[in-house]
LUMNUSE-663752 format. One record per residue: x, y, z of N, C-alpha, C in turn. Coordinates in steps of 0.2 Angstrom, whole numbers, padded with zeros to 4 digits, always signed. Layout:
XYZXYZXYZ/...
//
This chain:
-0066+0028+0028-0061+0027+0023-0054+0030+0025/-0049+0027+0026-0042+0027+0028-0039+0030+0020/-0036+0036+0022-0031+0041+0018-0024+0038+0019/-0021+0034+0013-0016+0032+0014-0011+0036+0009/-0006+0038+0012-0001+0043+0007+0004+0040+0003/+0002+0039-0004+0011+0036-0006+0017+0043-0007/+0014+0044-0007+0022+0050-0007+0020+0058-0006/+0022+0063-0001+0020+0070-0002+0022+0074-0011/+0017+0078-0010+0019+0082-0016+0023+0089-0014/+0029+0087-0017+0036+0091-0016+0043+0091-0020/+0045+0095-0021+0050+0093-0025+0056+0090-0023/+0056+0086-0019+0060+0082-0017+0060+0073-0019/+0058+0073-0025+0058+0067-0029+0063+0062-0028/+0070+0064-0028+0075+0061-0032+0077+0057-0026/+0081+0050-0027+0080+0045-0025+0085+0047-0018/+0091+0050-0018+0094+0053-0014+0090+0055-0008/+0084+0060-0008+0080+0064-0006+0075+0057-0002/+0076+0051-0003+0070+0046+0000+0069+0045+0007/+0072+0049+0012+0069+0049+0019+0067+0056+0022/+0068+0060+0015+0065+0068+0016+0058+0067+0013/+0057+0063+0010+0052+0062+0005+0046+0058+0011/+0048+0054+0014+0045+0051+0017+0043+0055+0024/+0048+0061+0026+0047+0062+0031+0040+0069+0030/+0042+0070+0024+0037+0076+0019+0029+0072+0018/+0029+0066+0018+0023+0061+0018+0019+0061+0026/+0024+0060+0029+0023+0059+0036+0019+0064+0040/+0022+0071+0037+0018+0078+0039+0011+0080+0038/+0009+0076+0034+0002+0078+0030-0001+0075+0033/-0001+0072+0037-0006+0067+0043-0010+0062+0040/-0006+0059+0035-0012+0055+0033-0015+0048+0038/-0019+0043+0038-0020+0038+0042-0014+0032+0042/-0010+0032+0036-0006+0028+0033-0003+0031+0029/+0007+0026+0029+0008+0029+0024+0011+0022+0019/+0011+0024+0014+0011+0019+0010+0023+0018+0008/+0023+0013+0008+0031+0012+0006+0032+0005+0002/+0034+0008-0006+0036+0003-0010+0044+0001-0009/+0046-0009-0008+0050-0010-0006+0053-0014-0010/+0061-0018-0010+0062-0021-0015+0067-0024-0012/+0070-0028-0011+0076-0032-0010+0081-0032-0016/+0088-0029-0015+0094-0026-0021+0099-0028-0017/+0105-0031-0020+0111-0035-0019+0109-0037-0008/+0105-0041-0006+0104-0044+0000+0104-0037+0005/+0101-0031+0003+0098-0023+0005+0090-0023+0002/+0088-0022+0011+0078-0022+0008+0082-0013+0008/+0076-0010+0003+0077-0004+0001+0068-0001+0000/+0071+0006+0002+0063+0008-0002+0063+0011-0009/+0060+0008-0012+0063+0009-0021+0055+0005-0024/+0053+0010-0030+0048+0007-0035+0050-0003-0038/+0055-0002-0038+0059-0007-0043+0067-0007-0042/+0069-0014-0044+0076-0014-0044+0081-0007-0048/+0077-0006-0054+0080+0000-0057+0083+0004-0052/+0076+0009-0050+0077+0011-0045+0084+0011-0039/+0082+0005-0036+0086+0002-0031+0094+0004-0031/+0094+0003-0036+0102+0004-0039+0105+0011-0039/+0098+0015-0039+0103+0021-0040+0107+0024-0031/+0110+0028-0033+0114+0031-0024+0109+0034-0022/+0108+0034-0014+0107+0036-0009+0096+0036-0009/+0095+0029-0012+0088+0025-0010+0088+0026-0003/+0083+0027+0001+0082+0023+0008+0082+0017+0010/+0087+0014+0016+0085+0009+0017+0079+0008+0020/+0076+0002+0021+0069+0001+0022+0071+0001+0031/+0075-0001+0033+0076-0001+0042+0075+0006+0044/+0080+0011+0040+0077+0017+0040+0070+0021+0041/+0068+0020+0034+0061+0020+0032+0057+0017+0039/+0057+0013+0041+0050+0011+0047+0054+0012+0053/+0059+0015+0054+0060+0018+0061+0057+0026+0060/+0057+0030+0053+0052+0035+0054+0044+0034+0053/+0042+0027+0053+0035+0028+0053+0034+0024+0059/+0038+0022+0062+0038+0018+0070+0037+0023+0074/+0040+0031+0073+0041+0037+0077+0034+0040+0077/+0030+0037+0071+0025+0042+0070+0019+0039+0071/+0013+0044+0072+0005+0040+0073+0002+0035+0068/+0007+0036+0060+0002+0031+0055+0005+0025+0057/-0002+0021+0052-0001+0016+0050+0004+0016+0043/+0005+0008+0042+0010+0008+0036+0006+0002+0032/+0006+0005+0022+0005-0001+0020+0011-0002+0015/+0013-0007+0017+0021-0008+0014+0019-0012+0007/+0021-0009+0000+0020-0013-0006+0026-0017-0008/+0026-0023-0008+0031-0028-0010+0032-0029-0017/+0037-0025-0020+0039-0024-0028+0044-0031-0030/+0038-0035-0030+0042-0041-0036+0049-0044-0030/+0051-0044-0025+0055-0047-0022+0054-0056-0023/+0061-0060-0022+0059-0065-0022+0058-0070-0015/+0058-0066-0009+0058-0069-0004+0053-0063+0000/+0047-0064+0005+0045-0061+0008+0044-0063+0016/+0047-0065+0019+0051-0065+0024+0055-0059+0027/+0061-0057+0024+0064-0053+0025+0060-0048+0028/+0055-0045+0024+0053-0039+0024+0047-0040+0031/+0045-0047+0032+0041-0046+0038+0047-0044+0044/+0051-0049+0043+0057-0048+0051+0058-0043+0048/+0058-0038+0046+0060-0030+0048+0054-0025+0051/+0050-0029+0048+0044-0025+0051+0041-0028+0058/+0045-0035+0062+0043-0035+0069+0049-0033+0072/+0055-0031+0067+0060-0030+0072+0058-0021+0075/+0056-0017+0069+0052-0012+0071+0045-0010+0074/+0043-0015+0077+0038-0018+0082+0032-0013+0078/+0032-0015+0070+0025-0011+0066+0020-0019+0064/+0022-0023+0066+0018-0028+0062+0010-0026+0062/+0006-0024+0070+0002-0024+0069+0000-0017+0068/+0002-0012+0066+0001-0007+0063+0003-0006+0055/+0002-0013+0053+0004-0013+0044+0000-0018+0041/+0001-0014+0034-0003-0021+0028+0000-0021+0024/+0002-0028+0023+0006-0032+0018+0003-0030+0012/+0004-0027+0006+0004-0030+0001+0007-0032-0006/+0004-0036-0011+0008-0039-0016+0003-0044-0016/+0012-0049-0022+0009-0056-0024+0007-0061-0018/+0002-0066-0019-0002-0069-0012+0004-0072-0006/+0008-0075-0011+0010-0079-0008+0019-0076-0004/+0021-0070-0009+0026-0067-0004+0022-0063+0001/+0016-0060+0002+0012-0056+0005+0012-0062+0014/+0009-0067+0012+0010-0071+0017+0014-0074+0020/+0021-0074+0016+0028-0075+0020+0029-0067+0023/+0028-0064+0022+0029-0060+0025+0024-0057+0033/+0018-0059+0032+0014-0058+0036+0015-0062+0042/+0017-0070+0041+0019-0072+0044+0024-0072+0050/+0030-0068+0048+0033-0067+0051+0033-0060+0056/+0026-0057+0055+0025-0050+0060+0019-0049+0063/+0015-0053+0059+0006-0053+0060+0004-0046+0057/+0006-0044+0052+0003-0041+0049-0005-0043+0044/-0007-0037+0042-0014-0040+0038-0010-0037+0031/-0014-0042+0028-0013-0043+0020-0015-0042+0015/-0015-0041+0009-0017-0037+0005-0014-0039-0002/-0019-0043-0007-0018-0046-0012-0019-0038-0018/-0015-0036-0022-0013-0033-0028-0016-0037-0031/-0023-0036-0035-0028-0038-0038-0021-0036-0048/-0023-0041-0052-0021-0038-0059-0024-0033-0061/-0019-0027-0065-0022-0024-0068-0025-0026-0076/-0021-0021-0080-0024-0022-0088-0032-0021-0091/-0033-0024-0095-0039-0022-0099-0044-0025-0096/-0050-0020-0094-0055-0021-0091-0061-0028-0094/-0058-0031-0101-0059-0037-0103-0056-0043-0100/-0049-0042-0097-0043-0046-0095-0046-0045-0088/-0051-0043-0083-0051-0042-0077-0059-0047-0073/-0062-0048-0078-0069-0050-0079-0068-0057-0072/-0063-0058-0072-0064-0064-0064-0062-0061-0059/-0061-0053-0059-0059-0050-0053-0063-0053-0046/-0067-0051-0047-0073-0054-0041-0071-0060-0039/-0074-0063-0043-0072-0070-0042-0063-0074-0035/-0059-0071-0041-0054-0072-0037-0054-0068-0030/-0054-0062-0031-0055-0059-0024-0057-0064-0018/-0063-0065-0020-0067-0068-0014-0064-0077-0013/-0065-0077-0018-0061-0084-0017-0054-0085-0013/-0048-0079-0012-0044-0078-0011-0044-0076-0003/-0050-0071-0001-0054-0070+0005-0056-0074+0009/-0059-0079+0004-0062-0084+0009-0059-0091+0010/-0054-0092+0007-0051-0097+0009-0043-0093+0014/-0046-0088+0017-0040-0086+0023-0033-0084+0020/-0030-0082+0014-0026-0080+0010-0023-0074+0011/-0028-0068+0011-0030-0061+0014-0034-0059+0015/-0034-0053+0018-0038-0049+0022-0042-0045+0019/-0037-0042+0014-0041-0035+0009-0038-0036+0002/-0039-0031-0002-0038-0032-0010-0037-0024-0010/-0029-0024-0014-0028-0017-0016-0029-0017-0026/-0035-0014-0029-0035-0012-0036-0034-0004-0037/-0033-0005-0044-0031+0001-0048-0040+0002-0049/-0039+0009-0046-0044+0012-0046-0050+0013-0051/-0047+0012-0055-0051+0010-0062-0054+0003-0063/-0053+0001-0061-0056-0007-0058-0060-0006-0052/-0061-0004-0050-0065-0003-0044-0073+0000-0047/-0079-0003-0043-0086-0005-0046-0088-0006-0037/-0096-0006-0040-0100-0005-0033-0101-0012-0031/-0100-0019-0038-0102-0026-0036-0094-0027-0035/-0087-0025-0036-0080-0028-0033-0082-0025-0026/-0083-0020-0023-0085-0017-0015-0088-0022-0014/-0095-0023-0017-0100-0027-0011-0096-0035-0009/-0093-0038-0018-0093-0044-0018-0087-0047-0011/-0083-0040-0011-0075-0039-0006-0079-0039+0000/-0084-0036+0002-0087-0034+0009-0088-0040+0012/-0096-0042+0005-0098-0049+0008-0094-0056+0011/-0087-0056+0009-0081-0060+0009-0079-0059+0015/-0081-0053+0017-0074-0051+0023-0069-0046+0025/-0071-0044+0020-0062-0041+0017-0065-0033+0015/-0057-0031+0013-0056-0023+0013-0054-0021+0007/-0058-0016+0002-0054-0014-0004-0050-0008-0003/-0046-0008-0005-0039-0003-0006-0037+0002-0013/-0038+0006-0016-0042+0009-0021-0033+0013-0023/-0028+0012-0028-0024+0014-0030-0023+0018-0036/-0022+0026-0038-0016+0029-0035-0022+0034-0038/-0024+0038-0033-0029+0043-0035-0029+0048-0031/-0028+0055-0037-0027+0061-0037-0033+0067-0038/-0037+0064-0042-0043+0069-0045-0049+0070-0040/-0051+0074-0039-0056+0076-0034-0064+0071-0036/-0065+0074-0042-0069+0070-0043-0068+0062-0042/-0063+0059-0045-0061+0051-0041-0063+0051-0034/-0060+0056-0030-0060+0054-0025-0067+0051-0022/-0072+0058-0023-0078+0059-0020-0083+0052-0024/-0081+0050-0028-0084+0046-0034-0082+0037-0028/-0077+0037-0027-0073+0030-0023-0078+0031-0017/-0076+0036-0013-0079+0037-0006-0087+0035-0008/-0090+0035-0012-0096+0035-0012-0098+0028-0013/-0091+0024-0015-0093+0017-0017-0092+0013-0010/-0090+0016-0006-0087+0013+0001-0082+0009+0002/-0077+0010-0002-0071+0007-0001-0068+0010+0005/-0061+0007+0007-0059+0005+0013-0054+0010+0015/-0050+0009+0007-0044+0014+0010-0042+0017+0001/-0041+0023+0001-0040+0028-0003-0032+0029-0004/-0028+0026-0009-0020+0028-0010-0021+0035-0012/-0017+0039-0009-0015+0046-0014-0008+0048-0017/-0008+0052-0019+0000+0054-0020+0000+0063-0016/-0006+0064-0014-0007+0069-0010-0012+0068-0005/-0010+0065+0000-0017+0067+0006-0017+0072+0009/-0017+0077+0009-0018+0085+0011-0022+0089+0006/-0023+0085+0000-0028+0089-0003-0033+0082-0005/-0032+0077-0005-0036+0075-0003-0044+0074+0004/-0038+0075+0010-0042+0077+0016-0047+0084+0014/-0043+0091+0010-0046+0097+0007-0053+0093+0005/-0052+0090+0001-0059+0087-0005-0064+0084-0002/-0060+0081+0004-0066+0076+0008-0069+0080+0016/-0068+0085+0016-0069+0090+0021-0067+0087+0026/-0062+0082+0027-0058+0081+0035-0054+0086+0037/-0053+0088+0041-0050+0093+0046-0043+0089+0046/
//
C-alpha cells in the first residue's frame, strides 16, 4: 500500500507558504506526493479551487513539479474542475514526471491529460450519500474495463471489501482519500487497497510500523 501525502502537518498553511508546504510534504518520505491543481487566468497553479487560486503568492504548478522531479516520490496530481486537461499533462512531460504520476479527476479531463505524458489515471469516483453511491461498483469496473482508467480514487468512507475486490477483479487500483485516524488506517490496509491519501504520512507510516 503506497502512502501518499497531500500536505505535511505544519503550520505553514497559508497560500503564500505553498512551496514551503510542499517542500515540508516532501520531507516525510512519503511514496507519493499528492498536488491539488487548477487553471486561473491561463496560470496552472497549485490550489484547492479557483477561490483559492486567486489569492497572492499560490504556487505555480511548473514550480510545484520541479520540487517533486528533484525528489524520489511519485506524484498524484488531483485535477480541480479545470476546463482543459492537456495543459496540465504538457507540464508534466515537460518536467519529465509522466511516468512517475497519476492523473486524477473527471474521466475525460484525466485522459486529456494523460495523454499528453503517459501518465496512469485515476477516475474520482462521486462522493455523497451512501444511498447515492449504490452503482459505485459498477461504474468503476465498467470504466476499468473499457480502458478509460487505471485505478479509482474514493472517499474513504465509500471504500468496502466488494468495491476492493470488484476494482481488483477489473484491473485496477483503489485510492482511498483523505485519512488521518489510526484506526482508519489499519481498518483500509486490511481491505487491501492500493494507495492510502493522508494529510500526515509520518504518522501514518508510525501506525503502520514502516520505518
Amino acid at each position: 500500500m503506497e502512502l501518499i501525502a497531500h500536505r505535511a502537518r505544519t503550520t505553514l498553511w497559508r497560500p503564500a507558504d505553498g512551496l514551503a508546504v510542499i517542500c515540508a510534504t516532501l520531507s516525510g518520505r512519503p511514496d507519493r506526493v499528492e498536488l491539488d491543481a487548477v487553471e486561473h487566468r491561463g496560470r496552472l497553479v497549485v490550489a484547492h479551487d479557483r477561490r483559492e487560486a486567486r489569492l497572492s503568492g499560490v504556487a505555480a504548478l511548473d514550480d510545484a513539479l520541479e520540487l517533486v522531479a528533484a525528489s524520489p516520490c511519485g506524484l498524484l496530481l488531483d485535477l480541480k474542475g479545470p476546463d482543459r486537461g492537456r495543459p496540465f499533462g504538457e507540464a508534466l512531460a515537460a518536467a519529465d514526471l509522466g511516468a512517475r504520476t497519476i492523473v486524477c479527476g473527471d474521466l475525460d479531463l484525466v485522459g486529456q491529460a494523460a495523454g499528453a505524458c503517459g501518465a496512469a489515471r485515476a477516475w474520482t469516483l462521486p462522493g455523497g450519500r451512501r444511498s447515492a453511491c449504490q452503482g459505485i461498483e459498477r461504474a468503476a469496473t465498467e470504466a476499468l474495463g473499457s480502458g478509460r482508467c487505471d485505478a479509482v480514487s474514493v472517499d474513504h468512507r465509500r471504500v468496502t471489501a466488494r468495491l476492493v475486490a470488484a476494482v481488483h477483479s477489473a484491473g485496477g487500483s483503489v485510492l482511498a482519500w483523505t485519512v488521518n485516524d489510526a484506526a482508519q488506517i489499519l481498518h483500509l490496509r486490511s481491505l487491501c487497497i492500493d494507495g492510502l491519501i493522508t494529510d500526515d504520512a509520518v504518522a501514518a507510516r508510525r501506525v503502520l510500523g514502516v520505518a
